[in-house]
N, C-alpha and C positions, 0 to 999 in steps of 0.2 A: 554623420548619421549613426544610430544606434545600430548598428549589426540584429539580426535574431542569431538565437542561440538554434540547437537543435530539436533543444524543449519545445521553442516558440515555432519552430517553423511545424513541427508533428501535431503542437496545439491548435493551428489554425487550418487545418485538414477537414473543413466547412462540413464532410460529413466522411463516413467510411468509404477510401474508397481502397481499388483489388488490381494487382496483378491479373494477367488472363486466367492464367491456374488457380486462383482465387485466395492468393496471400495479401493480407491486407498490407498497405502503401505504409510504410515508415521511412524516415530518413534517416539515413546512420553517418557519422563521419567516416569521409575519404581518408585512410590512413596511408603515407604514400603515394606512389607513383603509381595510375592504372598499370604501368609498363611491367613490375614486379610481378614476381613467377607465385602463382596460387590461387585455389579458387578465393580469398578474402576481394583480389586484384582484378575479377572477372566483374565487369559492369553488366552487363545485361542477363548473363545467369544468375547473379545476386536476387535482382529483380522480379525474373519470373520464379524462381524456384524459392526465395523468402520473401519478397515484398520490401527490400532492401535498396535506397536509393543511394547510392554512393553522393555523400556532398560535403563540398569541400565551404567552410568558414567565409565570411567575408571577403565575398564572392559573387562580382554582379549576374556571373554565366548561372551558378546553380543558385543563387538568390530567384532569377527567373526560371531557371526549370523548375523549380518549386513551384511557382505561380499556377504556370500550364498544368500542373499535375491536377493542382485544385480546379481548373477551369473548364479541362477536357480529358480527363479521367480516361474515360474510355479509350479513345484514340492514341493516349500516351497509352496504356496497356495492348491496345493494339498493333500499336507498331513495335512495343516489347516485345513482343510475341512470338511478332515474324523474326525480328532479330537473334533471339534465342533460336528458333529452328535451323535458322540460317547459319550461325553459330557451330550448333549442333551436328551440324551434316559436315562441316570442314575442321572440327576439333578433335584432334587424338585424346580417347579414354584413358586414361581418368583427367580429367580437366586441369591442367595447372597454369595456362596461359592461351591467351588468342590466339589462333591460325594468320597465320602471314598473307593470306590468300581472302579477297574476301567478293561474296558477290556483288552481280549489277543489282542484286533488291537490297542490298543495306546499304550501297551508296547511295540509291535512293532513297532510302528511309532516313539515313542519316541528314540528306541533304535537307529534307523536310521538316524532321526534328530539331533543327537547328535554324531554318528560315523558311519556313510553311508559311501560309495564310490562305486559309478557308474565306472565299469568297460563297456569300449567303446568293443565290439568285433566285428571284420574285417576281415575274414575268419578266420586265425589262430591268424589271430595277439590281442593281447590285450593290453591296453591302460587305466589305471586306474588313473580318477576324484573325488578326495574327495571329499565327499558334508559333512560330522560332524562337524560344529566347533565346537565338542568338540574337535574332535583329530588335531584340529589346535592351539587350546588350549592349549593342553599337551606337543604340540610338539614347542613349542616358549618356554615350561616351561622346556623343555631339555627330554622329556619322549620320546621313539623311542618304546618303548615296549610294543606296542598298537594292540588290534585287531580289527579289522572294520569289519560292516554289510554290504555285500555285494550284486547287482545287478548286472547282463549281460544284457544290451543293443546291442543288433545285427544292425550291422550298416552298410549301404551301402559303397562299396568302395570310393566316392565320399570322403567320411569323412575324408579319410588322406590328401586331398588338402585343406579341405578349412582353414581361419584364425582359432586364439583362440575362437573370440567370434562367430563364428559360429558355432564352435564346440559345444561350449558351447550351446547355443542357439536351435541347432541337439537333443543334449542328454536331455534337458530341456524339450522338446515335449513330445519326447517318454516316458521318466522316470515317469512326471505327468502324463500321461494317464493312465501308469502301476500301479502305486500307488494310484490313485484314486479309481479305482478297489476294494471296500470291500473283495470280495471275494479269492483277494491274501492272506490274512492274516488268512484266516480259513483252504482254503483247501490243503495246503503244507507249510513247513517253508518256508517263502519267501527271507529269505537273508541266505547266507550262511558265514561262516570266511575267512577273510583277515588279512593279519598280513602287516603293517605299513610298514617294513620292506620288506617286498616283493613288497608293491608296491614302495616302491622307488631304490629297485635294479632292476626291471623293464625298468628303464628309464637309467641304466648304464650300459644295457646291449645291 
């Protein structure tokens, strides 16, 4: 396949979208290893404080976080968010590298951000939205054998009429408001298991 460039992936950013601090979303090349010492090396302060997506070249993991950026804006800015504060509170001033230490809400946000899916529910009906591109990742790479971190968004009937991207756009609100929220992540396990497999016999059913 043809690779995008960096031009092509910043050209197809379907419209403006933001960081929570309100820096607009570019992708910049990953130079290096996240592991080197400096803020260039800082993933998620990049992000909220420039609007700065570290990505690395031909590359199915950030060819898909690309994706979800474009699809659920909000919620990827959302969970930036928290990761930055989270960041924030265990990083020694002036910032040159990550904290060795990290908490229970950025394992769980991590977990999410790399294998979520937003299941849509409509009284009874359910409707599952992968948001991981890890597990879009594995799943180009022939892996079907995947479990995902799961969310229920309770959705007004309206939702089975409208297009994809409003759909999208519906679940995008509600989900970043949910995850923004610190306190999902303390006071109950907030995602529960999904097996890959079930959400795609879902849809042939």
């Amino acid at each position: 396949m043809d690779w995008p460039s960096l031009k092509d992936l910043n050209a197809k950013i379907p419209y403006s979208i933001y960081s929570w601090s309100g820096q607009k979303i570019n992708f910049v090349l990953q130079k290096g290893m996240r592991s080197q010492v400096g803020f260039e090396s800082l993933y998620e302060p990049r992000i909220f404080l420039l609007g700065e997506v570290r990505t690395r070249l031909e590359n199915w993991h950030d060819f898909f976080n690309a994706q979800i950026w474009y699809s659920f804006p909000r919620t990827k800015a959302a969970l930036n968010m928290r990761q930055f504060f989270a960041f924030d509170e265990l990083a020694d001033f002036p910032w040159n590298k990550s904290p060795l230490k990290r908490m229970r809400e950025q394992d769980y946000m991590t977990m999410f951000d790399e294998g979520g899916c937003i299941i849509a529910k409509i009284n009874q009906k359910k409707i599952p939205f992968i948001f991981g591109h890890a597990i879009y990742e594995r799943m180009i790479l022939g892996d079907r054998d995947l479990s995902m971190c799961a969310i229920i968004i309770e959705c007004e009937e309206k939702f089975l009429s409208l297009n994809l991207k409003e759909k999208l756009r519906y679940l995008d609100m509600k989900s970043a408001k949910l995850l923004a929220n610190r306190e999902i992540y303390y006071t109950n396990k907030p995602f529960f298991t999904y097996s890959l497999e079930h959400a795609i016999s879902s849809f042939n059913n």
